[in-house]
N, C-alpha and C positions, 0 to 999 in steps of 0.2 A: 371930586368927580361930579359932573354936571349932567343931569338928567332934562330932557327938554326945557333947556334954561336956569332950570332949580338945584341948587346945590343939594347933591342926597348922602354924599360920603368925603371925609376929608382923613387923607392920610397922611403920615409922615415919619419918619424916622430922622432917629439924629445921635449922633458920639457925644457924652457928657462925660463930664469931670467922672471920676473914680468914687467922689466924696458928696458928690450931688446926687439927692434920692428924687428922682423924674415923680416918684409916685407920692410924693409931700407937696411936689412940686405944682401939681395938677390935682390935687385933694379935692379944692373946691369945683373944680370941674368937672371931676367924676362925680362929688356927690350929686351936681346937680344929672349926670348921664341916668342917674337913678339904679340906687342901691348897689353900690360899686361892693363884690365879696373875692377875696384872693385867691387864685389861681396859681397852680401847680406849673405854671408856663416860665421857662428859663430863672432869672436869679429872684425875678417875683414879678407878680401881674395880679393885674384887678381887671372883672367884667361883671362890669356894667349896662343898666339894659341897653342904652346905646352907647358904649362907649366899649373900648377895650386896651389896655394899656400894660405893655411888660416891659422890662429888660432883662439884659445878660451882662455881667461881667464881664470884661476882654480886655486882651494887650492890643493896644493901636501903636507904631511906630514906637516899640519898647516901653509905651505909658500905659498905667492902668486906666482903664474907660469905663462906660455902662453904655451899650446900643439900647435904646431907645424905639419902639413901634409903639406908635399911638392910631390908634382906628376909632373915628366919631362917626356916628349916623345919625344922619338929620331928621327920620322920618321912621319912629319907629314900625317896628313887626308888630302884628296882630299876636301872634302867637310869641309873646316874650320870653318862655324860656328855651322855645326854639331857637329862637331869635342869639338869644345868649347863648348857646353850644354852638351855634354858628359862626358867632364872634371869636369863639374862642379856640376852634378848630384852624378859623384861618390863621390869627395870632401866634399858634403852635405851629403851624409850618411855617410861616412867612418868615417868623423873625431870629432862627439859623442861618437857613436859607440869604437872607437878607443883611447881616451879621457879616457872614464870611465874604460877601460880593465886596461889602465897605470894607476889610482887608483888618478888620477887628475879631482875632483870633483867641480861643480860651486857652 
């Protein structure tokens, strides 16, 4: 998402393998989001001060999967641990929500 030109948030989701940990995956990129600590959000999540990253477990097309929500922000908060329960408020709803629309069921 682009804010007068400047990139301020990038998001994404995505269906991984059953066997791939998203969160190994992206280690070195959450460390640099600063201080990445685990979260109680679906099969496991980390938030970061600018970063926020979970997944879920789910059948896709009778295969087992992992959905995937990653949220970076390019510009942090003044107030960081705000900042962080914000990250992790959306992350908690979004990635149900977001889950069942990709047709990736528990």
């Amino acid at each position: 998402m682009d804010v007068d030109k400047r990139r301020e948030l990038t998001f994404q989701a995505n269906l991984v393998a059953a066997d791939v940990d998203p969160l190994q995956v992206k280690n070195i990129s959450l460390l640099r989001a600063g201080n990445p600590q685990k979260a109680d959000i679906g099969s496991d999540a980390r938030i970061a001060d600018n970063a926020a990253m979970a997944y879920s477990a789910c059948t896709y097309k009778g295969e087992p999967r992992r959905y995937v929500v990653e949220l970076w922000v390019h510009k942090p908060s003044a107030d960081i641990n705000e900042h962080r329960k914000d990250l992790a408020r959306f992350i908690t709803a979004y990635l149900p929500a977001a889950q069942k629309t990709a047709g990736c069921t528990s």
